[in-house]
N, CA, C and O atoms as a DFTB+ gen file, in Angstrom:
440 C
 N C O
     1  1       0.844      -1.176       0.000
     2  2       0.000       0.000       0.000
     3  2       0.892       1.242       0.000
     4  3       1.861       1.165       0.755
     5  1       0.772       2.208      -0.599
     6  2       1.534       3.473      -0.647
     7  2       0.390       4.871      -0.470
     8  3      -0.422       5.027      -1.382
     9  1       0.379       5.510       0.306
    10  2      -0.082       6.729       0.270
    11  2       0.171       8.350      -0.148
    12  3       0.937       9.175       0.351
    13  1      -0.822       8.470      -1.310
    14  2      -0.243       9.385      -2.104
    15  2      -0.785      10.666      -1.612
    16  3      -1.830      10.387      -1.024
    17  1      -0.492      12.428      -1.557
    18  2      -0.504      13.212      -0.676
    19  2      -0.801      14.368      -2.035
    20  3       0.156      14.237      -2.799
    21  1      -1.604      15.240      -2.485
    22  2      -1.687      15.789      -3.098
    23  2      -1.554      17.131      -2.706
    24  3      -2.724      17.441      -2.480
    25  1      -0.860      18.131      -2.481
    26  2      -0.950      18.915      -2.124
    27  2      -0.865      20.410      -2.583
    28  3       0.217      20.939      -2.329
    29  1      -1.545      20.981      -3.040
    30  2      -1.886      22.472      -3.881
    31  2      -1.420      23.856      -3.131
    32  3      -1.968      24.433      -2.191
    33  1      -0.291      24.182      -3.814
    34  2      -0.251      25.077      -2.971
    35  2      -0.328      26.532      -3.902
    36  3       0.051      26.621      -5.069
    37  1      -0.965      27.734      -3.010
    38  2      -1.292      28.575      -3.583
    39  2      -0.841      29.975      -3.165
    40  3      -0.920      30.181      -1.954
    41  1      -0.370      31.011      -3.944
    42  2      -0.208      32.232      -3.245
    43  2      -0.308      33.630      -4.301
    44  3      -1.051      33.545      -5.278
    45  1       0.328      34.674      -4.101
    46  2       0.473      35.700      -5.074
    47  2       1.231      36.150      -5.722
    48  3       1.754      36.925      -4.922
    49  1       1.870      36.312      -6.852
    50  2       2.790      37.067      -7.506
    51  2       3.767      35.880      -8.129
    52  3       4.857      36.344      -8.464
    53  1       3.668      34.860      -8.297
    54  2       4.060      33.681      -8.442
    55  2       4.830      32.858      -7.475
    56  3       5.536      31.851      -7.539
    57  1       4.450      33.620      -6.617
    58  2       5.217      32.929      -4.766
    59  2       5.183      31.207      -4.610
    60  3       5.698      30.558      -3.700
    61  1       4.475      30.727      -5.690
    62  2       3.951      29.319      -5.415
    63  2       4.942      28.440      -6.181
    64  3       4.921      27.209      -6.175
    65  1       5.747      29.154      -6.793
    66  2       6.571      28.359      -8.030
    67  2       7.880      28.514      -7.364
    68  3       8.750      27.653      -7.230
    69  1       7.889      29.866      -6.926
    70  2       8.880      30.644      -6.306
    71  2       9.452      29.832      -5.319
    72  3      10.656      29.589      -5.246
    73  1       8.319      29.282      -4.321
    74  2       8.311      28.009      -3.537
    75  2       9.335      26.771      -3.828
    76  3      10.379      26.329      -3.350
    77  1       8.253      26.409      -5.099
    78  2       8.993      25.335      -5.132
    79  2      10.237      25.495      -5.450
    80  3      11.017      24.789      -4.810
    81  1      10.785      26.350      -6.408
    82  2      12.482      26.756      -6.803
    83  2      13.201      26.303      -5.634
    84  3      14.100      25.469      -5.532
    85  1      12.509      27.162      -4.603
    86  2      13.571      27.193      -3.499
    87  2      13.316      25.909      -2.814
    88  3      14.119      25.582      -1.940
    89  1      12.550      25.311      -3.017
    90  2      12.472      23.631      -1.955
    91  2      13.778      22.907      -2.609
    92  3      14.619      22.292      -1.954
    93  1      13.795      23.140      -4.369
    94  2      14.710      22.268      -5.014
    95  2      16.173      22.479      -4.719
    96  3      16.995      21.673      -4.285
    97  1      16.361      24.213      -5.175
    98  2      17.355      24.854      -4.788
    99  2      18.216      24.656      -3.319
   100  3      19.387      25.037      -3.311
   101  1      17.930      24.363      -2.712
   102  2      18.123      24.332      -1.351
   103  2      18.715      23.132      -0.958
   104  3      19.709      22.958      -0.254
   105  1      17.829      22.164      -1.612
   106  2      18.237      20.702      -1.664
   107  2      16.998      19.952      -0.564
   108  3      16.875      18.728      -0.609
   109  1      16.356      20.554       0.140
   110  2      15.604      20.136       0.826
   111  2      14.259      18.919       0.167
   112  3      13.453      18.186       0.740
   113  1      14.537      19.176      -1.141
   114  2      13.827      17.713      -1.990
   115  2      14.568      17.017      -1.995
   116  3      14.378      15.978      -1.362
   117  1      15.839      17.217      -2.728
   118  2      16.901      15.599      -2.788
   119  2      16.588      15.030      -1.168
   120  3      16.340      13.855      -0.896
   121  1      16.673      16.314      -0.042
   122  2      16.555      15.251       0.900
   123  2      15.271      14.241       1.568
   124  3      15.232      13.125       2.086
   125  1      14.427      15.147       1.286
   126  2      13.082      14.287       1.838
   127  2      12.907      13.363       0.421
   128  3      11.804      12.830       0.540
   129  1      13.393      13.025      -0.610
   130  2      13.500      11.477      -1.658
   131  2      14.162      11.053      -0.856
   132  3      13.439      10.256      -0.259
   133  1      15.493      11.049      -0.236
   134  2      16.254      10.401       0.684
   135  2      15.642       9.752       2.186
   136  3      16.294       8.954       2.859
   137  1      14.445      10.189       2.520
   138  2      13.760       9.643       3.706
   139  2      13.708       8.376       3.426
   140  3      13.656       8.046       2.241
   141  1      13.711       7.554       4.287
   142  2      13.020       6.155       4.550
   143  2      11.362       6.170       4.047
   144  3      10.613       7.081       4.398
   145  1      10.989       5.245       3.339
   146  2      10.001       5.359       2.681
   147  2       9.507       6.346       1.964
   148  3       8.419       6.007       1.500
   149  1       9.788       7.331       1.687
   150  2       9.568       8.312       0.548
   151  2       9.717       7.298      -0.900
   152  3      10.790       6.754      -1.162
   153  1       8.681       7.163      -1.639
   154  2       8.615       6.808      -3.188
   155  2       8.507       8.088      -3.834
   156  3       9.319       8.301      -4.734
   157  1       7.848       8.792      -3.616
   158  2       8.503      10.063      -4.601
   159  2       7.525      11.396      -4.095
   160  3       6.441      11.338      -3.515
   161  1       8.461      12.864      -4.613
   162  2       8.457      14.424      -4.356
   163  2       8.329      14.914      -5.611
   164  3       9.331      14.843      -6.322
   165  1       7.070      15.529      -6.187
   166  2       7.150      15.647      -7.454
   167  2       6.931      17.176      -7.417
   168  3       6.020      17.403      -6.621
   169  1       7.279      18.006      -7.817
   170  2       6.157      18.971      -8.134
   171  2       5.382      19.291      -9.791
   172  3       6.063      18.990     -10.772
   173  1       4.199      19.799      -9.983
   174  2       3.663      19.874     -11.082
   175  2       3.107      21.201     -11.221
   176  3       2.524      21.742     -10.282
   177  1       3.237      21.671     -12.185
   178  2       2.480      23.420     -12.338
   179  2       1.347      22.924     -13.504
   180  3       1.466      22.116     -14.425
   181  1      -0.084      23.960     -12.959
   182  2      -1.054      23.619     -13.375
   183  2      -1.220      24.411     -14.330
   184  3      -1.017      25.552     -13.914
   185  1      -1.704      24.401     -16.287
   186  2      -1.343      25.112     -16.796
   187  2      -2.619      26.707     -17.007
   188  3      -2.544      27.814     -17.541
   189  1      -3.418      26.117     -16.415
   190  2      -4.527      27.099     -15.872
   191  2      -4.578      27.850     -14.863
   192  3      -5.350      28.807     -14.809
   193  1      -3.712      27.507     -13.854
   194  2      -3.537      28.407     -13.065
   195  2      -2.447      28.781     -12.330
   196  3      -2.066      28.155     -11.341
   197  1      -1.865      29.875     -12.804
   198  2      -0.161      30.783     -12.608
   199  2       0.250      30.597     -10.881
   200  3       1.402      30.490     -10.462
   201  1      -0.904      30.591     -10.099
   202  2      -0.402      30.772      -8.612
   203  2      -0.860      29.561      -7.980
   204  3      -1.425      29.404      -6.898
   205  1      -0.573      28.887      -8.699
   206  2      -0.949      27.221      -7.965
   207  2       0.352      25.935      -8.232
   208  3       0.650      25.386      -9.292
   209  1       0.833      25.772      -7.109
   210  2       1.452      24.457      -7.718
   211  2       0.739      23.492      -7.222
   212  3      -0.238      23.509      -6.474
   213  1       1.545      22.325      -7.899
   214  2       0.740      21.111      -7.180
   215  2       2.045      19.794      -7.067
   216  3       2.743      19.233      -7.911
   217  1       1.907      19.683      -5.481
   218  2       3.123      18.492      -5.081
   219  2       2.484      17.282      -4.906
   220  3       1.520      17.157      -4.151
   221  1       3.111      16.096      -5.763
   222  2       2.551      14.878      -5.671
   223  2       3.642      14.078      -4.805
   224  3       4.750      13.831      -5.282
   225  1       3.234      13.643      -3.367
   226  2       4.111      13.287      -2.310
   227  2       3.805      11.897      -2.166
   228  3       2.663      11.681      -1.761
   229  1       4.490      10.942      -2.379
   230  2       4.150       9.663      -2.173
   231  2       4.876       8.716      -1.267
   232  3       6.062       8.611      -1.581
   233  1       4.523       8.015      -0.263
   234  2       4.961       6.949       1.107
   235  2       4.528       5.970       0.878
   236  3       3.626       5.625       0.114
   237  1       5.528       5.142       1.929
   238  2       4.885       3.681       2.132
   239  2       3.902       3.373       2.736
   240  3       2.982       2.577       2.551
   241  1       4.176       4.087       3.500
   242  2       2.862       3.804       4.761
   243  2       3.016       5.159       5.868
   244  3       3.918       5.975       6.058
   245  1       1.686       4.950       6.468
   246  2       1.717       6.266       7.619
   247  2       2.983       6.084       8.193
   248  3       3.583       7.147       8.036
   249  1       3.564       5.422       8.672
   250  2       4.920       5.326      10.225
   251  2       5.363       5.993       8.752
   252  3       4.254       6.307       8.318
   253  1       6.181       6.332       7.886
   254  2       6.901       6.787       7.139
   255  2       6.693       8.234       7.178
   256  3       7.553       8.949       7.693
   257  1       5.529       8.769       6.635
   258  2       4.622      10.281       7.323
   259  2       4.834      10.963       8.130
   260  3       5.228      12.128       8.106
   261  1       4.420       9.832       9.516
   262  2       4.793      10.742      10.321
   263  2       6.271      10.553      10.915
   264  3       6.611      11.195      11.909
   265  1       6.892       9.910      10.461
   266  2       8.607      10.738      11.059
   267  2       8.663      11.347       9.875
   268  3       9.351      12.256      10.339
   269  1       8.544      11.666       8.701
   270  2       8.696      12.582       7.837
   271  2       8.187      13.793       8.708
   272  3       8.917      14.782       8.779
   273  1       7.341      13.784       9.176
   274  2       6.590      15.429       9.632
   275  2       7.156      15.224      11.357
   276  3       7.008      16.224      12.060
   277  1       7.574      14.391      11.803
   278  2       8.856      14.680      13.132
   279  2      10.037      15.135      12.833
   280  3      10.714      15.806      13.613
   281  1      10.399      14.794      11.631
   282  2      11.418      15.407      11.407
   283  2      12.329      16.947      11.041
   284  3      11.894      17.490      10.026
   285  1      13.109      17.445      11.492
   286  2      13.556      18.790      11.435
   287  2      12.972      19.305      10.091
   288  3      12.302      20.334      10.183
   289  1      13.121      18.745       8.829
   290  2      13.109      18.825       7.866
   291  2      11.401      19.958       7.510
   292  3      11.086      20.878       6.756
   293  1      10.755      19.137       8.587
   294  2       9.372      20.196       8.074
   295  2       9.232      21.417       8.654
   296  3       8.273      22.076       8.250
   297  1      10.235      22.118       9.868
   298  2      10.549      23.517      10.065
   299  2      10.999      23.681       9.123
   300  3      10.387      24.693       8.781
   301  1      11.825      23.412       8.140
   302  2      12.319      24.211       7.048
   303  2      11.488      24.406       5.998
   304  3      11.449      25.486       5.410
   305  1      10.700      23.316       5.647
   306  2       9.224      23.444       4.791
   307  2       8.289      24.280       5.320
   308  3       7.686      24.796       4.379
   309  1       7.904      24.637       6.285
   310  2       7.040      25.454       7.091
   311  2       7.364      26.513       6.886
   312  3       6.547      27.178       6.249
   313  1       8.393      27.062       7.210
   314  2       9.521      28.451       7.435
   315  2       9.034      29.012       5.791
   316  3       8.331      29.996       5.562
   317  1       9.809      27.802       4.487
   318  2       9.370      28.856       3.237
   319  2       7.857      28.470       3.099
   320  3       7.369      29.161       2.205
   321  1       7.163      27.831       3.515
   322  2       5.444      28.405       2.809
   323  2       5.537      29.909       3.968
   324  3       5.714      31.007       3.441
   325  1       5.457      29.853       4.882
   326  2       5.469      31.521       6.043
   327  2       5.931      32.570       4.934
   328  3       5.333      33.547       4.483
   329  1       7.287      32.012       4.620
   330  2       8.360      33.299       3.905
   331  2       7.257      33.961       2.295
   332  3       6.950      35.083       1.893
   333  1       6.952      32.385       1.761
   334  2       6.149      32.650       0.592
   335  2       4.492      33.045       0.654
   336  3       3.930      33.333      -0.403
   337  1       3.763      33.045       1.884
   338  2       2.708      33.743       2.391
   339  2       1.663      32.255       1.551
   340  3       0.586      32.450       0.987
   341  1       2.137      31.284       1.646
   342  2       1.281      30.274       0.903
   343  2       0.108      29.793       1.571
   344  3      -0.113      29.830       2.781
   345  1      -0.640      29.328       0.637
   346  2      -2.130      28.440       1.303
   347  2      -2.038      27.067       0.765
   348  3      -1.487      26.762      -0.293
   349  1      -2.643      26.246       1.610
   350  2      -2.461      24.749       0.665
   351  2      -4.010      24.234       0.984
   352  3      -4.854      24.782       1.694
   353  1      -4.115      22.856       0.136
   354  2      -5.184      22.645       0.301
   355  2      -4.890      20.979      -0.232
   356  3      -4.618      20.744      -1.410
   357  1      -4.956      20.252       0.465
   358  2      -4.484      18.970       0.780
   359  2      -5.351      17.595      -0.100
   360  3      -6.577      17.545      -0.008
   361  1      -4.847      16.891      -0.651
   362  2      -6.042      15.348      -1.045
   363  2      -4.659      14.449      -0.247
   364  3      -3.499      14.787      -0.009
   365  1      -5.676      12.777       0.086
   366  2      -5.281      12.086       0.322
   367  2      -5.625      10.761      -0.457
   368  3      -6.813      10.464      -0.584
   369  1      -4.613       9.923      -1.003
   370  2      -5.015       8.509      -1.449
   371  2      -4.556       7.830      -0.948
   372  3      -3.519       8.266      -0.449
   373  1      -4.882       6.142      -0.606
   374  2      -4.309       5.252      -0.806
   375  2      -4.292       3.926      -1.724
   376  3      -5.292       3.215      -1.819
   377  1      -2.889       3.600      -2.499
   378  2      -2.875       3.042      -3.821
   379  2      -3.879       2.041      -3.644
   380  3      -4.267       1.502      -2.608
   381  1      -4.307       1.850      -5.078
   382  2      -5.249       0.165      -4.990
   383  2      -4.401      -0.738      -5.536
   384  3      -3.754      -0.567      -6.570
   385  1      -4.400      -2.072      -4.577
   386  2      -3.385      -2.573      -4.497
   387  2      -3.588      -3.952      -5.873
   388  3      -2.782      -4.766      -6.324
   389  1      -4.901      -3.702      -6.152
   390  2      -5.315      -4.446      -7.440
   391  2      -4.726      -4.185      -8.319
   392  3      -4.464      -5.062      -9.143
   393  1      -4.340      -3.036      -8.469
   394  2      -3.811      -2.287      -9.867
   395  2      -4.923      -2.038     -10.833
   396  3      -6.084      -2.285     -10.505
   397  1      -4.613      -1.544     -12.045
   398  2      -5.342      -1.093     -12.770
   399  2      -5.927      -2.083     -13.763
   400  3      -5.450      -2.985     -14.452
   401  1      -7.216      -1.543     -13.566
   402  2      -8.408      -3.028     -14.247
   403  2      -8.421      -3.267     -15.774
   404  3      -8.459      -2.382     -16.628
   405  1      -8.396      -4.095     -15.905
   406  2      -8.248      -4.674     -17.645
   407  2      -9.039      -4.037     -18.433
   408  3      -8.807      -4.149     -19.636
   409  1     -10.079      -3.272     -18.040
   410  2     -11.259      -2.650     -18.860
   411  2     -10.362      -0.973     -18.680
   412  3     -10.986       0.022     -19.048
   413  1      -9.521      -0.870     -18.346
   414  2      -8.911       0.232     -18.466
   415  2      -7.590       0.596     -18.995
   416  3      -7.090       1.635     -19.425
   417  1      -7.165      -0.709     -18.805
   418  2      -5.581      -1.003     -19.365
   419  2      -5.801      -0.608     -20.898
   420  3      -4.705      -0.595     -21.458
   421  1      -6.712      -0.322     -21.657
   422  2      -7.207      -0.249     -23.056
   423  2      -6.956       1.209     -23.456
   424  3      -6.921       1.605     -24.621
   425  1      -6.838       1.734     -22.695
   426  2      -6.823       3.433     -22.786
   427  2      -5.989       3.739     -22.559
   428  3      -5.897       4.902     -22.952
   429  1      -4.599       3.233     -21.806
   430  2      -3.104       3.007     -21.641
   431  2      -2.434       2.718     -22.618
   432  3      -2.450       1.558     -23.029
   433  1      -1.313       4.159     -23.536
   434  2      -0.081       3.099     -24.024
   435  2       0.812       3.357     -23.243
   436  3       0.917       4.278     -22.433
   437  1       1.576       2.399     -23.525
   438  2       3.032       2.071     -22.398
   439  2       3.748       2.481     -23.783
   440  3       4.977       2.506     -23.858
Protein backbone atom coordinates (compact mmCIF):
# COMPACT_ATOMS: atom_id res chain seq x y z
CA UNK A 1 0.00 0.00 0.00
CA UNK A 2 1.53 3.47 -0.65
CA UNK A 3 -0.08 6.73 0.27
CA UNK A 4 -0.24 9.38 -2.10
CA UNK A 5 -0.50 13.21 -0.68
CA UNK A 6 -1.69 15.79 -3.10
CA UNK A 7 -0.95 18.92 -2.12
CA UNK A 8 -1.89 22.47 -3.88
CA UNK A 9 -0.25 25.08 -2.97
CA UNK A 10 -1.29 28.58 -3.58
CA UNK A 11 -0.21 32.23 -3.25
CA UNK A 12 0.47 35.70 -5.07
CA UNK A 13 2.79 37.07 -7.51
CA UNK A 14 4.06 33.68 -8.44
CA UNK A 15 5.22 32.93 -4.77
CA UNK A 16 3.95 29.32 -5.41
CA UNK A 17 6.57 28.36 -8.03
CA UNK A 18 8.88 30.64 -6.31
CA UNK A 19 8.31 28.01 -3.54
CA UNK A 20 8.99 25.34 -5.13
CA UNK A 21 12.48 26.76 -6.80
CA UNK A 22 13.57 27.19 -3.50
CA UNK A 23 12.47 23.63 -1.96
CA UNK A 24 14.71 22.27 -5.01
CA UNK A 25 17.35 24.85 -4.79
CA UNK A 26 18.12 24.33 -1.35
CA UNK A 27 18.24 20.70 -1.66
CA UNK A 28 15.60 20.14 0.83
CA UNK A 29 13.83 17.71 -1.99
CA UNK A 30 16.90 15.60 -2.79
CA UNK A 31 16.56 15.25 0.90
CA UNK A 32 13.08 14.29 1.84
CA UNK A 33 13.50 11.48 -1.66
CA UNK A 34 16.25 10.40 0.68
CA UNK A 35 13.76 9.64 3.71
CA UNK A 36 13.02 6.16 4.55
CA UNK A 37 10.00 5.36 2.68
CA UNK A 38 9.57 8.31 0.55
CA UNK A 39 8.62 6.81 -3.19
CA UNK A 40 8.50 10.06 -4.60
CA UNK A 41 8.46 14.42 -4.36
CA UNK A 42 7.15 15.65 -7.45
CA UNK A 43 6.16 18.97 -8.13
CA UNK A 44 3.66 19.87 -11.08
CA UNK A 45 2.48 23.42 -12.34
CA UNK A 46 -1.05 23.62 -13.38
CA UNK A 47 -1.34 25.11 -16.80
CA UNK A 48 -4.53 27.10 -15.87
CA UNK A 49 -3.54 28.41 -13.06
CA UNK A 50 -0.16 30.78 -12.61
CA UNK A 51 -0.40 30.77 -8.61
CA UNK A 52 -0.95 27.22 -7.96
CA UNK A 53 1.45 24.46 -7.72
CA UNK A 54 0.74 21.11 -7.18
CA UNK A 55 3.12 18.49 -5.08
CA UNK A 56 2.55 14.88 -5.67
CA UNK A 57 4.11 13.29 -2.31
CA UNK A 58 4.15 9.66 -2.17
CA UNK A 59 4.96 6.95 1.11
CA UNK A 60 4.88 3.68 2.13
CA UNK A 61 2.86 3.80 4.76
CA UNK A 62 1.72 6.27 7.62
CA UNK A 63 4.92 5.33 10.22
CA UNK A 64 6.90 6.79 7.14
CA UNK A 65 4.62 10.28 7.32
CA UNK A 66 4.79 10.74 10.32
CA UNK A 67 8.61 10.74 11.06
CA UNK A 68 8.70 12.58 7.84
CA UNK A 69 6.59 15.43 9.63
CA UNK A 70 8.86 14.68 13.13
CA UNK A 71 11.42 15.41 11.41
CA UNK A 72 13.56 18.79 11.43
CA UNK A 73 13.11 18.82 7.87
CA UNK A 74 9.37 20.20 8.07
CA UNK A 75 10.55 23.52 10.07
CA UNK A 76 12.32 24.21 7.05
CA UNK A 77 9.22 23.44 4.79
CA UNK A 78 7.04 25.45 7.09
CA UNK A 79 9.52 28.45 7.44
CA UNK A 80 9.37 28.86 3.24
CA UNK A 81 5.44 28.41 2.81
CA UNK A 82 5.47 31.52 6.04
CA UNK A 83 8.36 33.30 3.91
CA UNK A 84 6.15 32.65 0.59
CA UNK A 85 2.71 33.74 2.39
CA UNK A 86 1.28 30.27 0.90
CA UNK A 87 -2.13 28.44 1.30
CA UNK A 88 -2.46 24.75 0.66
CA UNK A 89 -5.18 22.65 0.30
CA UNK A 90 -4.48 18.97 0.78
CA UNK A 91 -6.04 15.35 -1.04
CA UNK A 92 -5.28 12.09 0.32
CA UNK A 93 -5.02 8.51 -1.45
CA UNK A 94 -4.31 5.25 -0.81
CA UNK A 95 -2.87 3.04 -3.82
CA UNK A 96 -5.25 0.16 -4.99
CA UNK A 97 -3.39 -2.57 -4.50
CA UNK A 98 -5.32 -4.45 -7.44
CA UNK A 99 -3.81 -2.29 -9.87
CA UNK A 100 -5.34 -1.09 -12.77
CA UNK A 101 -8.41 -3.03 -14.25
CA UNK A 102 -8.25 -4.67 -17.65
CA UNK A 103 -11.26 -2.65 -18.86
CA UNK A 104 -8.91 0.23 -18.47
CA UNK A 105 -5.58 -1.00 -19.37
CA UNK A 106 -7.21 -0.25 -23.06
CA UNK A 107 -6.82 3.43 -22.79
CA UNK A 108 -3.10 3.01 -21.64
CA UNK A 109 -0.08 3.10 -24.02
CA UNK A 110 3.03 2.07 -22.40
Amino acid sequence: MAIIINIYYSGKDGNAKKFAQEMVSSGIVSDIRAEDGNIGYEYFFPMDDEETVLLIDSWDDQYSIDAHHASPMMAKITKLREKYGLHMRVERYVSDETGIPAADRAFIKE
